[in-house]
C-alpha positions in Angstrom: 15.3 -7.0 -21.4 12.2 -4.9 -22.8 12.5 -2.0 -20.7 9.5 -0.4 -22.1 7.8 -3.3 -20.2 7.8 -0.5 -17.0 6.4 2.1 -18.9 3.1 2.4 -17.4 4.6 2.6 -14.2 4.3 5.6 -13.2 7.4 6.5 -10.7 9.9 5.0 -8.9 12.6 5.5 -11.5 15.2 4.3 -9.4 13.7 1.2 -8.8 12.8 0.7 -12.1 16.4 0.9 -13.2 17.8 -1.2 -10.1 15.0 -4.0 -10.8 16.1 -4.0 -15.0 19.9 -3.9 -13.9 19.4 -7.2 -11.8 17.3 -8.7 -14.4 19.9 -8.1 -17.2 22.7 -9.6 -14.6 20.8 -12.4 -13.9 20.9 -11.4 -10.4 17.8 -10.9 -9.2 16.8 -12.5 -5.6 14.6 -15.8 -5.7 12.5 -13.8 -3.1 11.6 -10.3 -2.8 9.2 -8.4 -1.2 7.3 -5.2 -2.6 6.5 -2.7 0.5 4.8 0.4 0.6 2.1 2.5 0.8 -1.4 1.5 -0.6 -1.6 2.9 -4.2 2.1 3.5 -4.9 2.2 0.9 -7.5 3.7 -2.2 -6.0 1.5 -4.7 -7.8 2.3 -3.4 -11.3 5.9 -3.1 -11.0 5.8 -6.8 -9.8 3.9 -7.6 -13.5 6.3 -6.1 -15.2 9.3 -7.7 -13.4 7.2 -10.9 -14.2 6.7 -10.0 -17.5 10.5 -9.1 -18.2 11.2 -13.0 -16.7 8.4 -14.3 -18.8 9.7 -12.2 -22.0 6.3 -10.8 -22.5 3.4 -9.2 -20.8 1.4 -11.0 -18.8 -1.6 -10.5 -16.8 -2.5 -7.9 -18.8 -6.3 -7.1 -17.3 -5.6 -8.9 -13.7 -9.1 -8.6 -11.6 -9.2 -11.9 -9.8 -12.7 -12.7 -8.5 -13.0 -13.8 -4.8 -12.8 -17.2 -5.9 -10.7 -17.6 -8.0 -7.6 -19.3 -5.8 -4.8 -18.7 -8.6 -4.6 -17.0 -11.4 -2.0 -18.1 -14.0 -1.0 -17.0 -17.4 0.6 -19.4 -19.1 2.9 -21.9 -17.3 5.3 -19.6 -16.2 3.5 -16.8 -14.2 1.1 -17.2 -11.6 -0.7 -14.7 -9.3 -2.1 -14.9 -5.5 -4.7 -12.7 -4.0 -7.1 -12.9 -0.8 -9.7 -14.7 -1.2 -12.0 -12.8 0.7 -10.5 -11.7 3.5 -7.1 -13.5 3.7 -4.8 -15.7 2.0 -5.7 -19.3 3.0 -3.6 -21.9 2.8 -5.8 -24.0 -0.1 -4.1 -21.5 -2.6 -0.8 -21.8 -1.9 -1.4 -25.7 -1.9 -2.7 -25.3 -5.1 0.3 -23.3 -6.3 2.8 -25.5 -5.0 1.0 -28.4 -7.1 1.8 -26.4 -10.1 5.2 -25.7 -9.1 6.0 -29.3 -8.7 5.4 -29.7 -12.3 9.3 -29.7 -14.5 8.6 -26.0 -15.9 10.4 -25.3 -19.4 14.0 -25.7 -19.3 15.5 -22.7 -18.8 12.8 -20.7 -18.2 12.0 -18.4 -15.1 8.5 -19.2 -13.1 7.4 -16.0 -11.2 4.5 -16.3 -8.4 3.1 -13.0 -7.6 1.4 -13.3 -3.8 -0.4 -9.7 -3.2 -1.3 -8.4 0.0 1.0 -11.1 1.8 0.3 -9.5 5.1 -3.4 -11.1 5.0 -1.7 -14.8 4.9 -2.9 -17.4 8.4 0.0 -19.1 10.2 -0.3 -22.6 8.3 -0.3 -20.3 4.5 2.9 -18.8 6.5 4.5 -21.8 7.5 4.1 -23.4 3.9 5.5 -20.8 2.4 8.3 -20.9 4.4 9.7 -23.9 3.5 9.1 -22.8 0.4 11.3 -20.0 0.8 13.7 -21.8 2.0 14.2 -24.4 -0.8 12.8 -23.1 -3.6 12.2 -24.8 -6.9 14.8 -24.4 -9.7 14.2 -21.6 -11.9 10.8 -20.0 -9.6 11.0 -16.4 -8.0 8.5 -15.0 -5.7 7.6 -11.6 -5.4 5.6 -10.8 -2.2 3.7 -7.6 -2.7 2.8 -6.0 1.0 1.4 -2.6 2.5 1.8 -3.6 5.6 5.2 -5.2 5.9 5.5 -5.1 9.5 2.6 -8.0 10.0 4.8 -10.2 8.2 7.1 -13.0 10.4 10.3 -12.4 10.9 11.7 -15.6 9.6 10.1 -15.0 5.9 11.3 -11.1 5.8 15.1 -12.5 7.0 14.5 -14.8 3.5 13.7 -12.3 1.1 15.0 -9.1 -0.4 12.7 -5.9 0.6 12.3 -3.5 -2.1 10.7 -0.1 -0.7 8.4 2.3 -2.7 7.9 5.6 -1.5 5.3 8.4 -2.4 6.1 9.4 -5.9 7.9 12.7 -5.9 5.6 15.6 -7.5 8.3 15.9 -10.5 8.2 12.4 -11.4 4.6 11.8 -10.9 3.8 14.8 -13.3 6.5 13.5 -16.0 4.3 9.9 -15.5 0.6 11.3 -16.1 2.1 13.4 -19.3 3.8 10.6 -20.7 0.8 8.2 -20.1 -1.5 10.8 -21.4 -3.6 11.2 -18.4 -5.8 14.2 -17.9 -9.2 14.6 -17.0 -8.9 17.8 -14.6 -6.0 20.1 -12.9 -2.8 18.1 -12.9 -1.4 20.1 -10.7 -4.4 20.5 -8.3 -4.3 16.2 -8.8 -1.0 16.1 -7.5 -1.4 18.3 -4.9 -4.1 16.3 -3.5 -2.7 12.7 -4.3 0.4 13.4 -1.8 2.8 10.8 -3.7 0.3 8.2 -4.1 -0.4 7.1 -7.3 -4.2 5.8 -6.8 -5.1 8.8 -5.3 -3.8 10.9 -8.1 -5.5 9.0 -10.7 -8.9 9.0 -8.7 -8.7 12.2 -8.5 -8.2 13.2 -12.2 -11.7 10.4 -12.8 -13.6 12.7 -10.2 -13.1 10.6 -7.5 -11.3 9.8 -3.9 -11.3 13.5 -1.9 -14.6 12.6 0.2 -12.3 10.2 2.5 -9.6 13.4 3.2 -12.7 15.3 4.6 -13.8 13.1 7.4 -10.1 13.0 8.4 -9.6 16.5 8.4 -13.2 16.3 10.4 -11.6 13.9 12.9 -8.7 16.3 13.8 -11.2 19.4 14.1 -13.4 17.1 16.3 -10.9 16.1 18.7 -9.5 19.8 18.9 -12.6 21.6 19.4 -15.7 20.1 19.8 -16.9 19.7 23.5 -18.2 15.9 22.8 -15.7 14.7 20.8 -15.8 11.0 21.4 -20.0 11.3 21.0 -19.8 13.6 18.1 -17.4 11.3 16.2 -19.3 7.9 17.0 -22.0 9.3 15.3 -19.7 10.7 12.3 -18.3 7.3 11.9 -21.4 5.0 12.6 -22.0 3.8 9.2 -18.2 3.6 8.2 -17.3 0.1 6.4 -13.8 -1.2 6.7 -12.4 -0.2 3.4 -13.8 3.8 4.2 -12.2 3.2 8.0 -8.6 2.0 6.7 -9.2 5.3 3.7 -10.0 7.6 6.7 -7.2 6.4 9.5 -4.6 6.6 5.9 -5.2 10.4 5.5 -5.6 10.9 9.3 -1.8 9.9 9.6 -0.4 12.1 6.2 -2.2 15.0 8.0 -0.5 14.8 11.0 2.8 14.0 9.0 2.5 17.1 7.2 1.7 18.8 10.5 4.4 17.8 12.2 6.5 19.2 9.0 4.8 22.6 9.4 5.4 22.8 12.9 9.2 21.7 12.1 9.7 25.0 9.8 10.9 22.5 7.4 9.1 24.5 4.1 6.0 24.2 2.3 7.7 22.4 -0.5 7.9 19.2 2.1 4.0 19.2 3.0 2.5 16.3 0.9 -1.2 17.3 1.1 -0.7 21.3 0.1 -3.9 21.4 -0.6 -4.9 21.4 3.0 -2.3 23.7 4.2 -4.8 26.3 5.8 -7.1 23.5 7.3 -3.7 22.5 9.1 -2.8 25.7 10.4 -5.5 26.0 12.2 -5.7 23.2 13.9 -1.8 23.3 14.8 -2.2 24.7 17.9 -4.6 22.4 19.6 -1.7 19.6 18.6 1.8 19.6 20.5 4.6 17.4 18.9 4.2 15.2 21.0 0.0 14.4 20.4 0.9 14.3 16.5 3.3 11.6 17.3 1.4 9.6 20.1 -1.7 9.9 18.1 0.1 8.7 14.5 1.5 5.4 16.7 -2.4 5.1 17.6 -3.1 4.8 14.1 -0.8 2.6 12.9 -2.4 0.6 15.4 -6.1 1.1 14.7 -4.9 0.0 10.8 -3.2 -3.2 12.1 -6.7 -3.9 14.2 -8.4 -3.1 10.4 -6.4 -6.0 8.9 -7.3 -8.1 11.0 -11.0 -7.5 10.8 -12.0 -6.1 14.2 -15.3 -4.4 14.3 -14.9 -1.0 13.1 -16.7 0.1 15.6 -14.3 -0.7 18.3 -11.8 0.4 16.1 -13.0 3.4 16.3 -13.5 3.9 20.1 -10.0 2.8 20.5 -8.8 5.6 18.3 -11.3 8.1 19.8 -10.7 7.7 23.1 -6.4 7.4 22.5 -6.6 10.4 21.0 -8.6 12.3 23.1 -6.3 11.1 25.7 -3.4 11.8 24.6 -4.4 15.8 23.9 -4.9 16.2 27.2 -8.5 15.1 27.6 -10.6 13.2 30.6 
């Protein structure tokens, strides 16, 4: 196997060497799932596991348009992503038409589905019969932030493969090596807390303006004497994709919080960057808010996915939180 085929990963260098391993063994599962964090780089290690299959690189410069229901590169790879909103069932029709098809003897067919959690019951169901007798030689990599949305009966049929945050050493070794500049590393990594997006946007001049509304939320709900007014107005003009950024950051500050409060070190805080903004707000936040409030979240993210108005998304959030510090 190519093993230079993960280079521009950056990260996860045990994963990397566990995926390669399987590949060279010939053992690697028919179905797997990605999961992680947004940003971690899920998607690109599944190309290169497809690529190592394929024995070269494919989907080189992947952007799908929103209608374009599968993208394939050559006969042996083939790539899945919402159309729109959601996965719909159309596509996976579509894919299993190709599938049907007697590929190259010998040969490994890899089917990339991205963002698997966005997939309706009858794309589910299909899928899972899939799954469960798959066609000679075809793998499946389902690439998920949200794993928990997922049915049980698909995750019981796959192998999960988890991706962290990237470790500070590791993500610094994989900007170097890829050449990547553009402003303070280390100020970069700092800010990125492990995710690999965030770092990158941040060296382009891009992605801190989300951070700041979420450290506003947390001051809001501590101090101000309206909170739930004061932050319907803050959030009034919020899209979906800005709401899912804000409620991300919301719940790695009150992670790293909750690690301050623990005496655990600074050396554990992922956002350092925001260390003092943190301390100060500590004690309006007992352990058991940050925790309450972080479930809240995952909620409110959940409610995201499945495209409820941000609005009342939102007052949900608000009115939890202001709840559960001891407000009303």
């Amino acid at each position: 196997m190519d093993e230079t085929l993960f280079d521009p990963i950056i990260g996860h260098r045990r994963l990397k060497a566990k995926l390669a391993r399987l590949i060279d063994e010939d053992r690697l599962p028919h179905a797997m799932i990605f999961a992680g964090p947004a940003g971690v780089g899920k998607t690109m290690m599944a190309v290169a596991v497809a690529s190592a299959l394929a024995g070269r690189p494919v989907f080189r410069d992947l952007a799908p348009s929103d209608d374009e229901a599968l993208v394939a590169d050559g006969d042996d790879a083939f790539y899945l992503a919402p159309m729109g909103a959601m996965l719909k069932v159309d596509q996976f029709r579509q894919l299993q038409g190709v599938l049907a098809l007697q590929g190259e003897r010998g040969r490994r067919r890899i089917c990339i589905i991205d963002h698997v959690e966005t997939m309706n019951v009858e794309f589910a169901n299909r899928m899972l019969k899939t799954l469960e007798e798959p066609p000679s030689g075809v793998c499946f990599i389902l690439v998920t932030d949200q794993p928990d949305l997922l049915l049980p009966t698909i995750l019981s049929r796959c192998v999960t493969f988890t991706f962290d945050p990237v470790g500070d050493d590791e993500m610094r070794e994989g900007l170097q090596r890829l050449h990547r500049s553009g402003g303070n590393l280390d100020d970069a990594i700092l800010w990125g807390g492990g995710i690999v997006r965030t770092v990158l946007r941040y060296l382009d001049g891009h992605g801190t303006e989300k951070a700041h509304f979420a450290v506003d939320f947390l001051t809001i709900m501590a101090k101000h004497a309206c909170p739930y007014s004061k932050w319907l107005v803050v959030s009034a003009n919020l899209t979906d994709r800005e709401t899912t950024e804000i409620l991300g950051w919301i719940s790695l500050l009150l992670r790293d919080m909750a690690v301050l409060r623990s005496g655990a070190g600074q050396e554990y805080v992922r956002l350092k960057g925001y260390i003092s903004d943190m301390t100060e707000l500590l004690p309006y936040w007992t352990d058991d808010a940050v925790f309450a409030v972080s479930s809240v979240l995952h909620e409110a993210l959940e409610a995201v996915t499945r495209h409820v108005n941000v609005r009342l998304v939102w007052d949900y959030v608000s009115l939890r939180t202001i709840r559960l510090k001891g407000g009303f």
